[in-house]
DOTORRO-871084 format. One record per residue: x, y, z of N, C-alpha, C in turn. Coordinates in steps of 0.02 Angstrom, whole numbers, plus 32768, in hexadecimal, padded with zeros to 4 digits. Layout:
BEGIN
XYZXYZXYZ/...
***
This chain:
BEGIN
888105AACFD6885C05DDCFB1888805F5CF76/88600604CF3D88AC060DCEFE88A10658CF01/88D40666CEEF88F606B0CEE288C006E3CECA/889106DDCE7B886706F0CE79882F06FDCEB8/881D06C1CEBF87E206D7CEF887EF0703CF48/88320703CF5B88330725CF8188530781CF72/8863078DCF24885F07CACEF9882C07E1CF0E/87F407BACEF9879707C0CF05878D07D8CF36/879C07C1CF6F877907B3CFB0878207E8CFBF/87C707FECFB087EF085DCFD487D60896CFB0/87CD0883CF7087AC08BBCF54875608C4CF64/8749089ACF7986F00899CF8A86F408B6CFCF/872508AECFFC872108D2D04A8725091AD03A/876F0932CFFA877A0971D00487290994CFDE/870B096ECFB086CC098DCF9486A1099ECFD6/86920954CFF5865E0983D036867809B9D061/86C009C3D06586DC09EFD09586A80A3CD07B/86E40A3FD04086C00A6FD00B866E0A8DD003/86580A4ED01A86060A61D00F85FD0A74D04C/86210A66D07485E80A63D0C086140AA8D0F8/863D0AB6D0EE86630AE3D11086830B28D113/867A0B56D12186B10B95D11786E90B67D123/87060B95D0E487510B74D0DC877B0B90D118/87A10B5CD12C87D20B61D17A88110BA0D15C/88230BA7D129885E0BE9D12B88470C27D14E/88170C21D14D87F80C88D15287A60C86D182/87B10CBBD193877E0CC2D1C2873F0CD1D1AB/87190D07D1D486E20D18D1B286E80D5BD190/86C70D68D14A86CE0DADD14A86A40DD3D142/86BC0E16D14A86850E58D16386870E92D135/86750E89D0F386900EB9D0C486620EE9D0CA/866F0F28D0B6865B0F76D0BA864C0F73D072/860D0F77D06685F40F72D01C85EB0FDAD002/85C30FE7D04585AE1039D01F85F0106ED024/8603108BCFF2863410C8CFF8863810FFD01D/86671118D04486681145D07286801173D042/869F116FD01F86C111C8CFF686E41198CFAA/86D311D1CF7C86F111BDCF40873111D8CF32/875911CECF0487A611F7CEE9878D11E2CE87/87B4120FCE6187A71211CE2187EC121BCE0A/880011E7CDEF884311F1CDC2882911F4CD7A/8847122BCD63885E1237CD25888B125ACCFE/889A1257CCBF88EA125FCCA088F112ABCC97/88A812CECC9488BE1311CC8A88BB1332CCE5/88E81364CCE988DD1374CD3E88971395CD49/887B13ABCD1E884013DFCD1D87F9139DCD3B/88041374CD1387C9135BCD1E87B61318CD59/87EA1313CD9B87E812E3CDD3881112F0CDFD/881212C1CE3C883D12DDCE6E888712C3CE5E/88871294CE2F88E6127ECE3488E4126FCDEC/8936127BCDE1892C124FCD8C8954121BCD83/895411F4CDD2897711B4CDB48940119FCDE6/89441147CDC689141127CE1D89471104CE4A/89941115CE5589B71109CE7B89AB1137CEBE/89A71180CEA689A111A6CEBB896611B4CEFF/892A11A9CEC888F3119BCEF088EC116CCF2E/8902112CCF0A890910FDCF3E892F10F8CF82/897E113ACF7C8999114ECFB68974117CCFD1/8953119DCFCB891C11CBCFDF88EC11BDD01A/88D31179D01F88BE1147D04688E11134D091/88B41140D0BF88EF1134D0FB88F610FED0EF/894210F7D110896710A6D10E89421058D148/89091084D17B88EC1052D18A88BC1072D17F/887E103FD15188341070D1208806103FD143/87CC105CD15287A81028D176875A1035D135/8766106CD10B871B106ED0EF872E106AD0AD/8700105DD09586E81052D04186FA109FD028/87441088CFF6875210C4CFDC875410A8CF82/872310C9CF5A872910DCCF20874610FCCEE9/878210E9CED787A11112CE9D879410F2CE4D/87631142CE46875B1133CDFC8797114FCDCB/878A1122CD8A87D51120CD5D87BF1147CD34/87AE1179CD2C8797118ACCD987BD116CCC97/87A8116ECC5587C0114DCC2887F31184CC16/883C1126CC0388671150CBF088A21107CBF7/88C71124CBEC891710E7CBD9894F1104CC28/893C10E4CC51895E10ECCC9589A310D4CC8A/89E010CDCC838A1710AECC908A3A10C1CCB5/8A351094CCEE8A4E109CCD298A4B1066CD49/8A721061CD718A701014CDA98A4E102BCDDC/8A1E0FF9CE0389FE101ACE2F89F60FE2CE72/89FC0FE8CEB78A060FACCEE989DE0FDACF19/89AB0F99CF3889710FC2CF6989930F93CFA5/899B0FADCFEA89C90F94D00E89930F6ED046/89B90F34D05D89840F20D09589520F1CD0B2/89600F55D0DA89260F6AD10288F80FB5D0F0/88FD0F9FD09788D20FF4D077889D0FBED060/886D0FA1D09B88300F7DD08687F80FA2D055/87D50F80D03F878A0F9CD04887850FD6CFEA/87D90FCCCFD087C50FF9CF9987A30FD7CF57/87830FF6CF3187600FF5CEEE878F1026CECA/87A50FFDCE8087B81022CE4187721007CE0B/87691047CE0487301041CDC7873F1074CD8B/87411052CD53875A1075CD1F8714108CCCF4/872910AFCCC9870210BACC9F86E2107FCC57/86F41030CC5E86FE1023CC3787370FF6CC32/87370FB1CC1F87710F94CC13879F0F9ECBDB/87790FA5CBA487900FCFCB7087B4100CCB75/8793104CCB96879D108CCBA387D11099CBDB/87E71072CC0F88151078CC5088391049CC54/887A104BCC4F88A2101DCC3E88CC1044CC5F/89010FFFCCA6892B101ECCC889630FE6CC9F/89AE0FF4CC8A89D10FD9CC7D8A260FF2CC8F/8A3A0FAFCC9D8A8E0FB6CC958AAC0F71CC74/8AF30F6DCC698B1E0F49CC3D8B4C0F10CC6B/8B340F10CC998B770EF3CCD58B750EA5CCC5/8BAA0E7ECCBF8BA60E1ECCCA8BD00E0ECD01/8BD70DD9CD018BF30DC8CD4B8C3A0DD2CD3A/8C560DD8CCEB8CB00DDBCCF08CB10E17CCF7/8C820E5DCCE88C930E9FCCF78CB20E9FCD37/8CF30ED6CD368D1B0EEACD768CF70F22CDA1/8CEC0F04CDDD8CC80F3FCE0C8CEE0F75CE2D/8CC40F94CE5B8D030FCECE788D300F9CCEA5/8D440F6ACEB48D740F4CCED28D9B0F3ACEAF/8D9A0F5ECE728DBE0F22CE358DAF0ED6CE27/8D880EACCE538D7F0E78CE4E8D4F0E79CE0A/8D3F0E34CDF68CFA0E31CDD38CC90E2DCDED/8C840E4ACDD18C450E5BCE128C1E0E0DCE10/8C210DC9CE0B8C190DA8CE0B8BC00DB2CDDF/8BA70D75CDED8B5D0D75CDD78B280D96CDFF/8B380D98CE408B090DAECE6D8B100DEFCE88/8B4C0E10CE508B500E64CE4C8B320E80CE19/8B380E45CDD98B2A0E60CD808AE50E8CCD93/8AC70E7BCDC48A790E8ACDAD8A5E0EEECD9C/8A3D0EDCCD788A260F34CD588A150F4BCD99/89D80F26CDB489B50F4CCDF489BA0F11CE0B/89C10F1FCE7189C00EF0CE8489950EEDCED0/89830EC6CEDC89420EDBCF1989530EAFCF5E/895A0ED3CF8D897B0E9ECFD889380EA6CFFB/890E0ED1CFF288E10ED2D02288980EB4D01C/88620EA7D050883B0E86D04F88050EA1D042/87BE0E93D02B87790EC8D00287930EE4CFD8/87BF0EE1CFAA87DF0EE8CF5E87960EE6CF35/87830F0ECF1487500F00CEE187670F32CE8F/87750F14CE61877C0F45CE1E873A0F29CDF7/87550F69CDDA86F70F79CD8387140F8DCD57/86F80F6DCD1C86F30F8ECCD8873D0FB0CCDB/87740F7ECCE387B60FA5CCCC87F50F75CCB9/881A0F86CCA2884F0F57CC7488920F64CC99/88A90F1DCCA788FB0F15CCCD89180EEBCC9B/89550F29CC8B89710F07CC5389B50F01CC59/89E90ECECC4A8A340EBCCC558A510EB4CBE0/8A660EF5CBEE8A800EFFCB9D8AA80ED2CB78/8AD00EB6CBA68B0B0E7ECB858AEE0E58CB5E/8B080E4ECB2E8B010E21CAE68B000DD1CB08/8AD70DC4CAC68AD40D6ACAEE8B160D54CAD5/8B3E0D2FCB058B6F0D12CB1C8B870CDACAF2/8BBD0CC5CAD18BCA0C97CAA08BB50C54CAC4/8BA80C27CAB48BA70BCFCAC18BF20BC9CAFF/8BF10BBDCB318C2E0BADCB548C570BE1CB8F/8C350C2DCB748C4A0C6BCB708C610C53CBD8/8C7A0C8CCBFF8CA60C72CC3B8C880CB0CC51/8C580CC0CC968C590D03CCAD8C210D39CC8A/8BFB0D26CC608BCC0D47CC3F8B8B0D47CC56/8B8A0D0CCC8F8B410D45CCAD8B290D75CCC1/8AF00D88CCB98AF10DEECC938A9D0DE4CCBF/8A900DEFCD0D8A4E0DEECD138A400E37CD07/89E90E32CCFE89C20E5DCCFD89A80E82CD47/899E0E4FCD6589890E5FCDB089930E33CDD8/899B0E32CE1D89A30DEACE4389520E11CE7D/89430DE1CE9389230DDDCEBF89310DB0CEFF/894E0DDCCF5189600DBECF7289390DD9CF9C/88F60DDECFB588D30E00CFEA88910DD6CFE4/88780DCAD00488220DA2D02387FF0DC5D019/87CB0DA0CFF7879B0DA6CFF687720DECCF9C/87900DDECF7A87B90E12CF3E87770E03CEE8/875E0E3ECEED87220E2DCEBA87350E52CE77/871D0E42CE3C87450E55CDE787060E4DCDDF/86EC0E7ECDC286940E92CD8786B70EA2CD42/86B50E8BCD1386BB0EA2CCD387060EB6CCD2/87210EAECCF387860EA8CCD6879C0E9CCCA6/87DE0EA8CC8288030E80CC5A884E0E78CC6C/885C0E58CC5888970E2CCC8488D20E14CC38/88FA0E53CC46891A0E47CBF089670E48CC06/89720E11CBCB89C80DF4CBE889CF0DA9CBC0/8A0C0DAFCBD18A130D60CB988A430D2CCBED/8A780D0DCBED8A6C0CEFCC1D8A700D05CC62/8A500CE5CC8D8A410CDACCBE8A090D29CCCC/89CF0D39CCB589B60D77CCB1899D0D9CCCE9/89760D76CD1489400D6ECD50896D0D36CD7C/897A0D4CCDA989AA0D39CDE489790D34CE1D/89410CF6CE15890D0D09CE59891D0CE0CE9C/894E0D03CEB389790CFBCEDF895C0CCCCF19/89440CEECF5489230CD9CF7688F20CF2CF91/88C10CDCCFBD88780CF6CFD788450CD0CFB1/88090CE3CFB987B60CD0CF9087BC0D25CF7D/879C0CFACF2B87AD0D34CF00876D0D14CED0/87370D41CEA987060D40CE92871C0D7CCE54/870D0D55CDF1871C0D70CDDB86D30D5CCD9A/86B50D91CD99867E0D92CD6D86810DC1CD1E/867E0DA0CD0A86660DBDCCAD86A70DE2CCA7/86E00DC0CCA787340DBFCCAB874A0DA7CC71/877D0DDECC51879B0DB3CC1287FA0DB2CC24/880C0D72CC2A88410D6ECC3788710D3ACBE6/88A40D7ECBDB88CA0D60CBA689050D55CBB2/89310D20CB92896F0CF8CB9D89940CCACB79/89E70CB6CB8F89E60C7ACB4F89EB0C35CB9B/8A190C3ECBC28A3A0C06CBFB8A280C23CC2B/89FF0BFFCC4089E90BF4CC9C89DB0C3ACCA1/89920C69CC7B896F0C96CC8C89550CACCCBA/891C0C76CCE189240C80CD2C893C0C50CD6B/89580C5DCD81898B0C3FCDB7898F0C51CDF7/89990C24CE2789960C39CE62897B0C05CE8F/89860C2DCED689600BF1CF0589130C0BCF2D/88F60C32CEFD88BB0C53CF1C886B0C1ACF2D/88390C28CF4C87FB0C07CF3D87CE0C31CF0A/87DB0C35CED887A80C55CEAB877B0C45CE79/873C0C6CCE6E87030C48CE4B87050C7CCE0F/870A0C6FCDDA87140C92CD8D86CE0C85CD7A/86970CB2CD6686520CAACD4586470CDDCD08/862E0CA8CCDC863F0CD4CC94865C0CE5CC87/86A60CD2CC9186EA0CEDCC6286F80CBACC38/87170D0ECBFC873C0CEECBCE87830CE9CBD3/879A0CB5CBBE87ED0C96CBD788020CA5CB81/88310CBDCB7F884B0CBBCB1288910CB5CB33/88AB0C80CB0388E60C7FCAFF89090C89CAC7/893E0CA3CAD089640CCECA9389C40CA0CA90/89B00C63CAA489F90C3ECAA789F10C34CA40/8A390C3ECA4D8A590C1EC9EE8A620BE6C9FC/8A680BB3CA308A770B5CCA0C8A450B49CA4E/8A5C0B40CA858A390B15CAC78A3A0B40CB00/89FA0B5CCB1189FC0B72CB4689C90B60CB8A/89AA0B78CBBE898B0B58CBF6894B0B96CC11/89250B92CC0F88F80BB4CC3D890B0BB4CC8A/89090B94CCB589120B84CCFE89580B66CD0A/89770B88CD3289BA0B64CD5989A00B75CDC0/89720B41CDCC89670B50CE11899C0B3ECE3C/89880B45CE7D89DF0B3CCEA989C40B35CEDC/89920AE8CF00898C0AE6CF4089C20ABBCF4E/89FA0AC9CF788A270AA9CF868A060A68CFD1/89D10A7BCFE189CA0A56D02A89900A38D01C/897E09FED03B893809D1D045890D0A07D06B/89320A30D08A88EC0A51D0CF88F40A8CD0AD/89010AA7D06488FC0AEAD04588B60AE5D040/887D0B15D04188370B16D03588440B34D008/88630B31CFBF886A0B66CF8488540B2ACF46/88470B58CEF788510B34CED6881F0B7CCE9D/881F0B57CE5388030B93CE2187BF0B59CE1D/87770B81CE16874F0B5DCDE187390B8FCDB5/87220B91CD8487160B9ECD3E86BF0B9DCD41/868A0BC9CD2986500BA9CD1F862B0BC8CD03/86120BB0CCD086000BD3CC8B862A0BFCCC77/86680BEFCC6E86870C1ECC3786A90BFECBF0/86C50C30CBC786E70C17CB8387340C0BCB7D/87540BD8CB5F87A70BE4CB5987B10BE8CB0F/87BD0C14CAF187D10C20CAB688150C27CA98/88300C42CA6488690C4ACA59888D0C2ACA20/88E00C29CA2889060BFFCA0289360BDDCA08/895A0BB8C9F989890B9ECA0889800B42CA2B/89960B19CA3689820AE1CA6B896F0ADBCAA4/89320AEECAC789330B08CB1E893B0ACDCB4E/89390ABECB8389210A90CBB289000AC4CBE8/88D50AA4CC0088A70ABDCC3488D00AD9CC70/88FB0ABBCC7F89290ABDCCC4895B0A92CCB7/89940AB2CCE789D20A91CCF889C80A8CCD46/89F10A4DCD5F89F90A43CDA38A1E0A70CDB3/8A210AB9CDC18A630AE3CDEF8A6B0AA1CE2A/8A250AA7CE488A290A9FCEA28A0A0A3CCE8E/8A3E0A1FCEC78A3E09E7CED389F109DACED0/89B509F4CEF6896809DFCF0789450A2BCEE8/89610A21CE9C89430A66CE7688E70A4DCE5C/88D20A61CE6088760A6ECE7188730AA5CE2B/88410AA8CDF7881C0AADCDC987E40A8DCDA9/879F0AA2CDC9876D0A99CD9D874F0AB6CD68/87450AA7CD2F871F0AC8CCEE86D70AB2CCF8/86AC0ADCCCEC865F0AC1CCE186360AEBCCC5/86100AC5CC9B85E30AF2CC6A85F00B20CC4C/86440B0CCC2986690B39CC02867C0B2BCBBA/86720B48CB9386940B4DCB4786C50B4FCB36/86E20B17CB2987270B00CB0687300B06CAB6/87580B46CA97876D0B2ECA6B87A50AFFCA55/87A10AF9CA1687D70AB5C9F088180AB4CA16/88350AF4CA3288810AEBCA34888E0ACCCA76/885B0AA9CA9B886B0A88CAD7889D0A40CAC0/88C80A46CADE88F009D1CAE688B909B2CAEB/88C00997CACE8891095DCAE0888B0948CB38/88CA0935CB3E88EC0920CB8488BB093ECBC1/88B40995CB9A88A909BCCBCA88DB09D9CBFA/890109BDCC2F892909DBCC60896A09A9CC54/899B09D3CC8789E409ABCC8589FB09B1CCB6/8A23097DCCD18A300983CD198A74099CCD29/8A8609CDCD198ACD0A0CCD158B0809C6CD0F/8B0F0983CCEA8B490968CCF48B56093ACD2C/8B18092DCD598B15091ACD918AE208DBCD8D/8AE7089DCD8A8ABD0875CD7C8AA20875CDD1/8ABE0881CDFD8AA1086CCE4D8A7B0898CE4D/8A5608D0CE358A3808F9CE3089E808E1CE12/89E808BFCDF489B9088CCDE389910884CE0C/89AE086BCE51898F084ECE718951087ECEB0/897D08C6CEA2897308E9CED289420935CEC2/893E0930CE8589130975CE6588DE095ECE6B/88A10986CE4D8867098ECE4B884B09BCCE0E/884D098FCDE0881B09B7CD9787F209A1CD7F/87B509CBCD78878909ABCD67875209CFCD1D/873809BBCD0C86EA09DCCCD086C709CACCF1/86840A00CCDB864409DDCCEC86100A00CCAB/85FA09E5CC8985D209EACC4285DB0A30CC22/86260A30CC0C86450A68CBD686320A49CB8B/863A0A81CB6186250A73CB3986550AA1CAFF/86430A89CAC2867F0A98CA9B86B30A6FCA87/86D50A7BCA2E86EB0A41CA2887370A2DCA5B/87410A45CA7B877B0A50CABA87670A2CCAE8/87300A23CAF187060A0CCB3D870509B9CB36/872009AACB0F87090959CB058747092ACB2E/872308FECB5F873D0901CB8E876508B2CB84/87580898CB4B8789084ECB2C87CD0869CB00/87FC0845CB2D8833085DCB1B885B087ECB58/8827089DCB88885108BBCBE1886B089BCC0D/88B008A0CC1688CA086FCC5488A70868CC8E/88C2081BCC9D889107FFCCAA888E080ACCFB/88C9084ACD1688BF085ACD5A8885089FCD5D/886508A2CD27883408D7CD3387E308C3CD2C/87BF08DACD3C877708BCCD37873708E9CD07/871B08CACD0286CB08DECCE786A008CFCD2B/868D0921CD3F86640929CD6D86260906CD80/861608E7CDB285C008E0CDC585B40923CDD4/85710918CDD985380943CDFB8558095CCE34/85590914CE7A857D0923CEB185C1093FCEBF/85F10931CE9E862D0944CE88862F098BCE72/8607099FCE54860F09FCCE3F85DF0A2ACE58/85C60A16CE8485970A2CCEAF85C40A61CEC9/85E50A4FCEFE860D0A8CCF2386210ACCCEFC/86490AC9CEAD866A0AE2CEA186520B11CE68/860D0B07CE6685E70B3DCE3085B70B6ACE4D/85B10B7ACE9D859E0B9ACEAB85C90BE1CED8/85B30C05CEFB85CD0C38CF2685EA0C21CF6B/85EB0BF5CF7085DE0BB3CFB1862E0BAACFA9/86430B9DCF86869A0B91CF5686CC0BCCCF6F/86AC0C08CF8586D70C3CCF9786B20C60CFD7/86710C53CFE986700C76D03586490C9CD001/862A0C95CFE7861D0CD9CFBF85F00D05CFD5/85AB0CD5CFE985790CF3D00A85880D25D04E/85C20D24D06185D70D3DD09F85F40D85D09E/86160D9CD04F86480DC8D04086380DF8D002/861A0DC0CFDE86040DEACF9D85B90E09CF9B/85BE0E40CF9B857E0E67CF9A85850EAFCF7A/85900E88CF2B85A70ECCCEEE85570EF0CEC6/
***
């Protein structure tokens, strides 16, 4: 059997897996959709209960079993903010992505209180461990300047997402590299604008992006996707569907972080500044053998799919079936916004 056809054969099993199964990482889930009590942050003390949303969010017992609501009123938050473990079940809803904007300056060479450097998976503005995570209409932003060509230690996230099951309505996601850290879990991110120059969103999550806009803001070559399934039996990977990639600079769709890194695009708008190539395999030609990228009828002069290495594909029908619906993340099971 040649090498190609048995590429084929493995990627057509993991497609039916995909179609036909709750994914084996995670169980079933039981999200608490209606709100038990609201909290109101805002900057003047007169007008809410806290004026940071750090604040608020310690406010919350440390094991939360109900749907707790903190609204952001509009305003320029700067502050770092980390929702811990087991503080399930919260909603941040801002006034506005425009109008509520939580931000800090941290990259991974900043020195933490250990004196060490806080690595990448400290940089983040806000950061979320727990599970029924849902934000609205609000802006996570990482201030650091985009990073020279080469630069050592300058990833500067915006937010990481490390908790199950984690929903984004109208977000913005602002930062230059590495911005959106979607760590791990099934994570559902709708009418989302995420900006960046290198490996914007990243991570080893299962998440479905619908109607987002992707802009990239790299000065020479930068990447939309750096996924990271390091394992054959990871049930993770990004798809894309109906959304736009805009921007400047040279992009590629994805980098291989993870040995069996997974990215589908579909029924998305490519502008000009895509590679031709499309993706790159981080330096690793054995990596080739082992990813999973694919299109399925994008459009735009970016989207043209002569010229893409030749370890990535142009979708069938059957082939993108799984990965453009709610079916891709459990969705029908969790999301009920």
């Amino acid at each position: 059997m040649t090498q190609a056809r048995m590429i084929e054969q493995q990627f057509m099993r993991w497609v039916e897996f995909v179609g036909g199964l709750r994914h084996s990482l995670f169980g079933r889930a039981m999200n608490r959709v209606f709100p038990s009590f609201a909290l109101v942050v805002d900057k003047n003390p007169g007008k809410g209960d806290f004026t940071s949303i750090q604040e608020a969010v310690d406010s919350i017992p440390l094991i939360n079993l109900v749907r707790v609501v903190i609204k952001v009123n509009a305003g320029t938050y700067t502050e770092k903010v980390s929702i811990s473990a087991m503080r399930a079940f919260v909603t941040i809803e801002g006034a506005g992505s425009d109008k509520t904007i939580v931000q800090w300056g941290d990259t991974a060479d900043t020195t933490g209180p250990s004196g060490l450097p806080l690595g990448t998976y400290n940089s983040a503005t806000f950061s979320v461990n727990s599970a029924f995570f849902i934000a609205k209409n609000i802006s996570f932003k990482n201030t650091a300047p985009v990073p020279k060509p080469g630069a050592i230690g300058k990833q500067a996230v915006a937010l990481r997402i490390s908790g199950d099951t984690a929903a984004f309505l109208g977000c913005k996601f602002l930062g230059a590299q590495d911005t959106l850290y979607d760590h791990l879990g099934r994570h559902y991110y709708k009418d989302c604008y995420v900006e960046g120059s290198v490996d914007f969103i990243f991570g080893n999550a299962l998440s479905l992006y619908e109607g987002c806009h992707l802009h990239a803001i790299a000065e020479s070559t930068g990447a939309v996707t750096a996924q990271n399934r390091m394992s054959i039996l990871d049930d993770t990977g990004f798809s894309f569907v109906n959304c736009k990639v805009t921007g400047s600079g040279a992009l590629y769709l994805g980098r291989a972080w993870g040995i069996f890194s997974r990215v589908i695009f579909a029924y998305t708008y490519m502008d000009d500044i895509i590679v031709p190539s499309g993706w790159f395999n981080w330096g690793d030609p054995n990596r080739e053998m082992t990813v999973f990228y694919g299109q399925y009828k994008c459009t735009g002069p970016g989207a043209n799919y002569m010229g893409r290495v030749p370890w990535s594909r142009e979708l069938t029908d059957e082939e993108a079936k799984p990965f453009i619906s709610m079916s891709f993340i459990d969705g029908t099971e969790w999301i009920k916004l």
